[in-house]
Backbone as CSV, one residue per row, in Angstrom:
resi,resn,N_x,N_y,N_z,CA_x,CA_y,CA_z,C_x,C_y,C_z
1,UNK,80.296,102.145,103.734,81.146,100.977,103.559,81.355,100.720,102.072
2,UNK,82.239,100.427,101.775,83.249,99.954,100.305,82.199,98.660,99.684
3,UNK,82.188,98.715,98.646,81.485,97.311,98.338,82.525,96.114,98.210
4,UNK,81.945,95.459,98.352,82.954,93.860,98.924,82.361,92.631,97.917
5,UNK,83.585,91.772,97.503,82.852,90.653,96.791,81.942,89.525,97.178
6,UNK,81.029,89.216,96.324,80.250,88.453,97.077,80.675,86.688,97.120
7,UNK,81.837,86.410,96.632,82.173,85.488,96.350,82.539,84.338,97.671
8,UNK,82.390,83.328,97.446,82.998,82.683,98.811,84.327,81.293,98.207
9,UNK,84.142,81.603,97.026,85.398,80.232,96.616,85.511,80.907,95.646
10,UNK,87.184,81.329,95.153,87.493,82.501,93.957,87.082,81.737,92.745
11,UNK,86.944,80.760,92.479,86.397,79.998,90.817,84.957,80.490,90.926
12,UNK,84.446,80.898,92.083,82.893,81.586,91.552,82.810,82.872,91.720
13,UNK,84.216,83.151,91.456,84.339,84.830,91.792,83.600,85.534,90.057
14,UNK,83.391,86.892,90.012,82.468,87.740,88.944,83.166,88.873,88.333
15,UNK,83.511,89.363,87.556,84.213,90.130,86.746,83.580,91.792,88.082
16,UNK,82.550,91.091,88.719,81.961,92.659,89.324,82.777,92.520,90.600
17,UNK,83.238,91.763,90.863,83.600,90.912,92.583,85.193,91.851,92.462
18,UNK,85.589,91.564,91.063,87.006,91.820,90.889,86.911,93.199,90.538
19,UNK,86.118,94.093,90.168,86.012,95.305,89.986,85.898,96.343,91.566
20,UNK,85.407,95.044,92.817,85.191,95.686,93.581,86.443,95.937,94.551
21,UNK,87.124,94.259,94.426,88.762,94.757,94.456,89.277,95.697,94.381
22,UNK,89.453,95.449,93.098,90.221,96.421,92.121,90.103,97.783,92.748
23,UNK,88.499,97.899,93.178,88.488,99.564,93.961,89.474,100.003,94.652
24,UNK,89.701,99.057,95.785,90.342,99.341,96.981,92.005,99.102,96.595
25,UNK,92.540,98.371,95.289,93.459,97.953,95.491,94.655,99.495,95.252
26,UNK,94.128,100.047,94.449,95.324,101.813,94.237,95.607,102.410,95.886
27,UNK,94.191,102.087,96.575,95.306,102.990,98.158,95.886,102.040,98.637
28,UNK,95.436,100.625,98.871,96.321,99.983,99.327,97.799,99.372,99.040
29,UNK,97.936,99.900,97.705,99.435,99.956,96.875,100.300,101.102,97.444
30,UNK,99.398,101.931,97.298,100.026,103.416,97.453,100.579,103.487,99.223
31,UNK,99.872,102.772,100.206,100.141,102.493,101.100,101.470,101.524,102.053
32,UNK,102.099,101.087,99.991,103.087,100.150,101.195,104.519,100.756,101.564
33,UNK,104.800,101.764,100.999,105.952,102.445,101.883,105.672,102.417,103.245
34,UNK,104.046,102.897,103.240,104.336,103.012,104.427,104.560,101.849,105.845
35,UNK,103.845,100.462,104.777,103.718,99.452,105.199,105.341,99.251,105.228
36,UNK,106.298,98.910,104.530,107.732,98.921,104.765,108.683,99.674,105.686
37,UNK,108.035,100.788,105.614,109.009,101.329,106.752,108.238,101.743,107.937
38,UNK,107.405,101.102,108.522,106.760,100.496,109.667,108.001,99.027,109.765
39,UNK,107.611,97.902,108.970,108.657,96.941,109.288,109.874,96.841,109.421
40,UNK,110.532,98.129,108.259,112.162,97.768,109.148,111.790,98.828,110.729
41,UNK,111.110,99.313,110.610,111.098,100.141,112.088,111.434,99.066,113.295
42,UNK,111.022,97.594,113.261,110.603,96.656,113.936,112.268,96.175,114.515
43,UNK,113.155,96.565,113.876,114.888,95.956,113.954,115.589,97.203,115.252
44,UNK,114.226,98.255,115.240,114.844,99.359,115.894,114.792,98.573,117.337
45,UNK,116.007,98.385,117.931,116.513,97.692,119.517,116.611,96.371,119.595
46,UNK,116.762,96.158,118.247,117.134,94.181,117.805,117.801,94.099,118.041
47,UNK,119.467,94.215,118.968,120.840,93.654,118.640,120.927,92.249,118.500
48,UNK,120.676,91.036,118.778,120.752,89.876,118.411,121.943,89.666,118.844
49,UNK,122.732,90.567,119.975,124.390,89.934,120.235,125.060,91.097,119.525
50,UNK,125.044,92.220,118.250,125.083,92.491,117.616,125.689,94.107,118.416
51,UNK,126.774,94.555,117.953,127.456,95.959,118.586,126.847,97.084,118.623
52,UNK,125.247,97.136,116.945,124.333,97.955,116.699,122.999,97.672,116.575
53,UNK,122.093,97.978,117.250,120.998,96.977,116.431,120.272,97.014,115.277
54,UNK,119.525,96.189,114.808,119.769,96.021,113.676,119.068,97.259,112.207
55,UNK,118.664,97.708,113.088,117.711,99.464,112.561,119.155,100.301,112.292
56,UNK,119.760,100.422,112.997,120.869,101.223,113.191,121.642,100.513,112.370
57,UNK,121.939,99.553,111.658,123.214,99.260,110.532,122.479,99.350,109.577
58,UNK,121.052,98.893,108.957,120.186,99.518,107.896,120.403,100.960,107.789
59,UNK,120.130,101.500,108.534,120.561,102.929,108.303,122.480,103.611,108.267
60,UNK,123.034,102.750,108.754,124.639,102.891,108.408,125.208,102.693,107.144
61,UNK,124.615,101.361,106.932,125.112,100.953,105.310,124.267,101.366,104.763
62,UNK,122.691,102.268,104.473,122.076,103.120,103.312,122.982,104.044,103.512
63,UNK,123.482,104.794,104.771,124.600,106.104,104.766,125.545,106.122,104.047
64,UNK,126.140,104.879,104.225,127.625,104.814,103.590,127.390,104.486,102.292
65,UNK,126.196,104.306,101.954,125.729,104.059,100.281,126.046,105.324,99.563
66,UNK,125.128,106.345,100.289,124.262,107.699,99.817,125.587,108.551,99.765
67,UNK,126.378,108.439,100.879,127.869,109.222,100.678,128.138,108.942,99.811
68,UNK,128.977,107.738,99.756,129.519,106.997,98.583,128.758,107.787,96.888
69,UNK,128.123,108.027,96.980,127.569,108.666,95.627,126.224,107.448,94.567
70,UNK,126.106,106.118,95.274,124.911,105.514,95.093,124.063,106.518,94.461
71,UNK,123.308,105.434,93.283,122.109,105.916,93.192,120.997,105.748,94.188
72,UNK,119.614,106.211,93.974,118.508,106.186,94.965,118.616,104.914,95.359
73,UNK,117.946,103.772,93.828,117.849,102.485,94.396,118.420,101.589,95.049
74,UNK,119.759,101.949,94.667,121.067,101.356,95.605,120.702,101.359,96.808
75,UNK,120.659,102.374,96.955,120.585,103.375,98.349,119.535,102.618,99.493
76,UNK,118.169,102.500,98.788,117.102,101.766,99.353,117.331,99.991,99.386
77,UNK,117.727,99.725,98.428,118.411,98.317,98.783,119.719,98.129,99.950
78,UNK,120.383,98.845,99.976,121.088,99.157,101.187,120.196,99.131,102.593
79,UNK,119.378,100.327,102.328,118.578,100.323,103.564,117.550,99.236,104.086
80,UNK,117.337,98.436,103.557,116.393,97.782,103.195,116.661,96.105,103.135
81,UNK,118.675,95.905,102.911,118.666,94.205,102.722,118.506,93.449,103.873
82,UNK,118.729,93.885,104.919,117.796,93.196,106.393,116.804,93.109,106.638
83,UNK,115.769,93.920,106.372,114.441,94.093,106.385,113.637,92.921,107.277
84,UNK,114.392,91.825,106.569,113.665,90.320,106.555,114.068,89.324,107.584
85,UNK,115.249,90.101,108.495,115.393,89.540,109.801,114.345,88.848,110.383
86,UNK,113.399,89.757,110.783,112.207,89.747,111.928,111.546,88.792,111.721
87,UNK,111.152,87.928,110.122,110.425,86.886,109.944,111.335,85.698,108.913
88,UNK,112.467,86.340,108.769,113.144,84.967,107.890,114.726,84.792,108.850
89,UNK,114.845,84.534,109.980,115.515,84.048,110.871,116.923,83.644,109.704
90,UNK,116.301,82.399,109.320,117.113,81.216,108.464,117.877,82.323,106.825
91,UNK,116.896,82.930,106.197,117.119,83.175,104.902,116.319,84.789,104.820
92,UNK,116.773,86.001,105.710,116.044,86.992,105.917,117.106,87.406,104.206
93,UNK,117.328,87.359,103.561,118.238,88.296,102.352,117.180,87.883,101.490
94,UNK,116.126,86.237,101.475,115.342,86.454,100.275,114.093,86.925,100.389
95,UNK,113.672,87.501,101.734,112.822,87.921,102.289,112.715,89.695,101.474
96,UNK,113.770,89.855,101.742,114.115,91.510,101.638,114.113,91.448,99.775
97,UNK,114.810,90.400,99.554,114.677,90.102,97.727,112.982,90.534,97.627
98,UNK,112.151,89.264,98.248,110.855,89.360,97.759,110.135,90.673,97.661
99,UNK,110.424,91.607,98.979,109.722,93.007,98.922,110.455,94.010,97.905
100,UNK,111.745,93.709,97.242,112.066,94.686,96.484,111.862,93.925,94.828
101,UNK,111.882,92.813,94.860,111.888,92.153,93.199,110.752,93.074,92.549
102,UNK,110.063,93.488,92.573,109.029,94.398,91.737,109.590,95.866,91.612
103,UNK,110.425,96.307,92.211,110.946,97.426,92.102,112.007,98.111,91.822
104,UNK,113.021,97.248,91.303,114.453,97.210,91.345,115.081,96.746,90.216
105,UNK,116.042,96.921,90.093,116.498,96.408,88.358,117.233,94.893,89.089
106,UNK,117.361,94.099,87.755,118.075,92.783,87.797,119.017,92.855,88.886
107,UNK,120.382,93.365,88.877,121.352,93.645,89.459,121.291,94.158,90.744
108,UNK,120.454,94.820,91.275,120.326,95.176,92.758,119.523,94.200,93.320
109,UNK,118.301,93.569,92.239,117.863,92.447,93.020,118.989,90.995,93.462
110,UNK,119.695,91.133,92.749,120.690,89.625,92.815,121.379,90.487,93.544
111,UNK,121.778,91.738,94.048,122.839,91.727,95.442,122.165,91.623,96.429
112,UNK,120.935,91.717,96.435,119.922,91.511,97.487,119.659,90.121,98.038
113,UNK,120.102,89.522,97.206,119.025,88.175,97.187,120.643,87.283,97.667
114,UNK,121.589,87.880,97.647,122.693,86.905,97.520,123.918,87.457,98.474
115,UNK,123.265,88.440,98.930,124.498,89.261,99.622,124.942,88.627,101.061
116,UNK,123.304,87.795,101.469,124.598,86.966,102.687,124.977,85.947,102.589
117,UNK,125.296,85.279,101.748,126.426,84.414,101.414,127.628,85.206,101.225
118,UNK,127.299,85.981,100.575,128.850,87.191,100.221,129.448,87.799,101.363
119,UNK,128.318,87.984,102.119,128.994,89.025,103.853,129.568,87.988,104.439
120,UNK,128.645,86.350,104.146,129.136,85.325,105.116,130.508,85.071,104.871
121,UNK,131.835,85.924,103.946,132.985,86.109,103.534,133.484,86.314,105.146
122,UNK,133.161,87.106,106.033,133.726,87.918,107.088,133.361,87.183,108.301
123,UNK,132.799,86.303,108.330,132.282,85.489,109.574,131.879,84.357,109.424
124,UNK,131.311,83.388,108.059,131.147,82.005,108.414,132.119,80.907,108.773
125,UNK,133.714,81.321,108.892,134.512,80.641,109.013,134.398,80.592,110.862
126,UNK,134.055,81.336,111.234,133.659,81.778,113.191,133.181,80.738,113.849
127,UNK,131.914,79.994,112.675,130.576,79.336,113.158,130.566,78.290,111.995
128,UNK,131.951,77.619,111.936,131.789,76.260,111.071,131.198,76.466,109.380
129,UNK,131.055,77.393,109.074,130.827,77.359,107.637,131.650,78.026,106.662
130,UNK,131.656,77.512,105.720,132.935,77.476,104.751,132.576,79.398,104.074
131,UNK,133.962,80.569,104.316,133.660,81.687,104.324,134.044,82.199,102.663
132,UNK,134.158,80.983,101.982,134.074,81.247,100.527,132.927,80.574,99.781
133,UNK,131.853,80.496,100.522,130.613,79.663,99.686,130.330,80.507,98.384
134,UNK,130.716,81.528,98.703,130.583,82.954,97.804,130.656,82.375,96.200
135,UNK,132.146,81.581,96.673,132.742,81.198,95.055,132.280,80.547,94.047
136,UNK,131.093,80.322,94.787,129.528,78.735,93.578,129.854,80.325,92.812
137,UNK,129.514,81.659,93.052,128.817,82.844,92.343,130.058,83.102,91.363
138,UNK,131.289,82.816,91.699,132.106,83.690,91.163,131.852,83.846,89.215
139,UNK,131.872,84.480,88.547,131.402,84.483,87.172,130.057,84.892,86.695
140,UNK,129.625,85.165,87.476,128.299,85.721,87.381,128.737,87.051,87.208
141,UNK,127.264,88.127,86.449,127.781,89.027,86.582,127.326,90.375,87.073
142,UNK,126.672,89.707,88.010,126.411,90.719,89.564,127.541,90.025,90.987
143,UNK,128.569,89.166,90.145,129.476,88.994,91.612,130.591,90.142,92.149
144,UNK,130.757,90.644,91.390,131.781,91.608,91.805,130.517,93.144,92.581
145,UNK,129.582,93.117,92.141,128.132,94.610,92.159,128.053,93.684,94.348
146,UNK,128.226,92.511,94.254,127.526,92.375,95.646,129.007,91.892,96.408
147,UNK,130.015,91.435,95.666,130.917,91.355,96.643,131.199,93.034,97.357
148,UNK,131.161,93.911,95.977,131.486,95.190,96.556,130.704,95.712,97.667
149,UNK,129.544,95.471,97.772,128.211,95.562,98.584,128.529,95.630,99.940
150,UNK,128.746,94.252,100.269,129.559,93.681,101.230,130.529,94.288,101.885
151,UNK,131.638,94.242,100.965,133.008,95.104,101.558,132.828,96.536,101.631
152,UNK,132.569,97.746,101.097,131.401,98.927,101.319,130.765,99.037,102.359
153,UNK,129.649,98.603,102.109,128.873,99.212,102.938,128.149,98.337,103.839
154,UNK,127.894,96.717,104.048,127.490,96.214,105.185,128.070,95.498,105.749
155,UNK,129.312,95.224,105.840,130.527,94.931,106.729,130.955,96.240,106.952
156,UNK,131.227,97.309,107.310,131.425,97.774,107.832,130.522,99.176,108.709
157,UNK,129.031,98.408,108.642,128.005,99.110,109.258,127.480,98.443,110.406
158,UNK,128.815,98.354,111.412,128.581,97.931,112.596,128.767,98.733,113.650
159,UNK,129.352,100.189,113.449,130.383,100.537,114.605,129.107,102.011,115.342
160,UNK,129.152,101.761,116.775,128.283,102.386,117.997,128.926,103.506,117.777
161,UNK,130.100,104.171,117.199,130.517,105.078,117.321,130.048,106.329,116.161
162,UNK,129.473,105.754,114.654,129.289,106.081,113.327,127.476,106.583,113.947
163,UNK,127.257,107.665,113.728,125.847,108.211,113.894,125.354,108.606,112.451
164,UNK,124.264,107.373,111.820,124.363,107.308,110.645,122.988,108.890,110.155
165,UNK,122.548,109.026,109.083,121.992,109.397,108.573,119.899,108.781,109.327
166,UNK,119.144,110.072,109.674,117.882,109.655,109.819,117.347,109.352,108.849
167,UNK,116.121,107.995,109.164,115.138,107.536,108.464,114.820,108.742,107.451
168,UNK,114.191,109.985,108.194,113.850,110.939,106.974,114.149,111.121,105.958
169,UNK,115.785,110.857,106.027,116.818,111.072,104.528,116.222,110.262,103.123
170,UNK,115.766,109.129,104.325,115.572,107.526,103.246,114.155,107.740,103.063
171,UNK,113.436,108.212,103.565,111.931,108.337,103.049,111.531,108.384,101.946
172,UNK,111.796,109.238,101.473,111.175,110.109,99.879,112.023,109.230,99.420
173,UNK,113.189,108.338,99.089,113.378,108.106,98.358,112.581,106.483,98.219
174,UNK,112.636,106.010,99.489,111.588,104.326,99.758,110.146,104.873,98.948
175,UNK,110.051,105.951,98.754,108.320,106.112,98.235,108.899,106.463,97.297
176,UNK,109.213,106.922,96.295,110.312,106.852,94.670,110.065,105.709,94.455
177,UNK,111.437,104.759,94.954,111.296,103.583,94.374,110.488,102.941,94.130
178,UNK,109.775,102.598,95.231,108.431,101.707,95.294,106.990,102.357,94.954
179,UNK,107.457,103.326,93.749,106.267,103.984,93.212,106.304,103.310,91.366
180,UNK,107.236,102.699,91.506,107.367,102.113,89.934,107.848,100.900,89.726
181,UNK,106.443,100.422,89.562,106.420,98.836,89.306,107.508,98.144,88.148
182,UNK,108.330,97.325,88.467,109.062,97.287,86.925,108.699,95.907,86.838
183,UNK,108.764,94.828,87.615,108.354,93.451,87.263,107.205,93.076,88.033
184,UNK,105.996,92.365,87.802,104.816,91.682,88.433,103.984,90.744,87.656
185,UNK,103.416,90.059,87.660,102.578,89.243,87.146,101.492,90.242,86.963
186,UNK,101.139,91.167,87.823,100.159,91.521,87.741,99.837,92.853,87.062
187,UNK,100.956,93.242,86.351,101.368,94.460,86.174,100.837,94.927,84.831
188,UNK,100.135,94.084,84.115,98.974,93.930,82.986,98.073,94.289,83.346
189,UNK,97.299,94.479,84.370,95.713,93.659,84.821,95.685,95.367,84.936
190,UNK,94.176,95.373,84.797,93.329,96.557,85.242,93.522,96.909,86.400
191,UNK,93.439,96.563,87.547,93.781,96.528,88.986,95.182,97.128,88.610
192,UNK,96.363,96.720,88.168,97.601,96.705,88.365,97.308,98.626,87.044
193,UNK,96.778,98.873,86.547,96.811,99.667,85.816,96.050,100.681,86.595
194,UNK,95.118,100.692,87.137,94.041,101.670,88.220,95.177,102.414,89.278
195,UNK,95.384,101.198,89.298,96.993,101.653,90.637,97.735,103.055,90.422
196,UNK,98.284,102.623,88.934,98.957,103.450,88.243,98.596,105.004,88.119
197,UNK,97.426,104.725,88.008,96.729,106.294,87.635,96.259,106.601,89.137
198,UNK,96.040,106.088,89.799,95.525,107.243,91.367,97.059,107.744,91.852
């Protein structure tokens, strides 16, 4: 067995308590691809009402990314901006923000984080909500990077007929991305540096 801290309230935690952390914390980093794509696995037979479910347009719009000539990260933010269905009902786009903000540059995080207000272009007028809320964004300058987003590749990653690209494609590149930390609080710390090197 692993040694474990002996602490029971973290203000009486021990520089040894956190070393013992720290042990375990490089596989369990190294582990969250796999932890991620276990969860979008979870959308696989979601339709929600929906023509595809919701595994199957993650993987349509990363397709129509990766054609399109996208880079990797694109690519995985594509695959990846639903993610957050399964536990953010209300606000699943900042869900999918939160698991990629450490891995992603500025600009893919803000199409992430903002893209359904932007999709809500094509359908909130359906269900009583105003289908230009978009326009608070207009002037920014990731609005045109996520309107394009939108019109591309996840509005039109609905159709039963489009047999997109397998998970496999997207693999190696979900373990790429999320092999290089670019923003964290923690991304100083010994722990966050141990990581680095296993």
């Amino acid at each position: 067995m692993n040694a474990r801290a002996s602490f029971t309230r973290m203000d009486e935690s021990t520089a040894a308590d956190w070393q013992a952390i720290g042990a375990e914390f490089p596989a369990f980093a190294k582990a969250l691809p796999d932890r991620v794509l276990r969860h979008l696995a979870l959308l696989d037979g979601d339709y929600g009402g929906f023509p595809i479910d919701r595994y199957q347009h993650s993987l349509q719009t990363a397709t129509l990314a990766l054609r399109d000539g996208r880079d990797e990260e694109y690519v995985v933010c594509a695959l990846l901006h639903d993610i957050g269905d399964t536990l953010g009902c209300f606000n699943h786009f900042d869900i999918a923000a939160a698991i990629l903000k450490p891995f992603v540059s500025e600009a893919n995080l803000w199409m992430v984080q903002n893209h359904g207000i932007f999709q809500g272009y094509y359908f909130f007028h359906h269900i009583g909500l105003d289908r230009n809320l978009r326009e608070q964004f207009r002037g920014h300058e990731h609005f045109a990077r996520t309107e394009e987003f939108c019109a591309l590749y996840d509005n039109p990653a609905f159709d039963p007929a489009v047999k997109p690209l397998p998970i496999s494609e997207f693999e190696p590149m979900v373990r790429r991305v999320f092999s290089q930390v670019r923003r964290s609080v923690y991304q100083a710390s010994s722990v966050a540096q141990n990581a680095a090197q296993a």
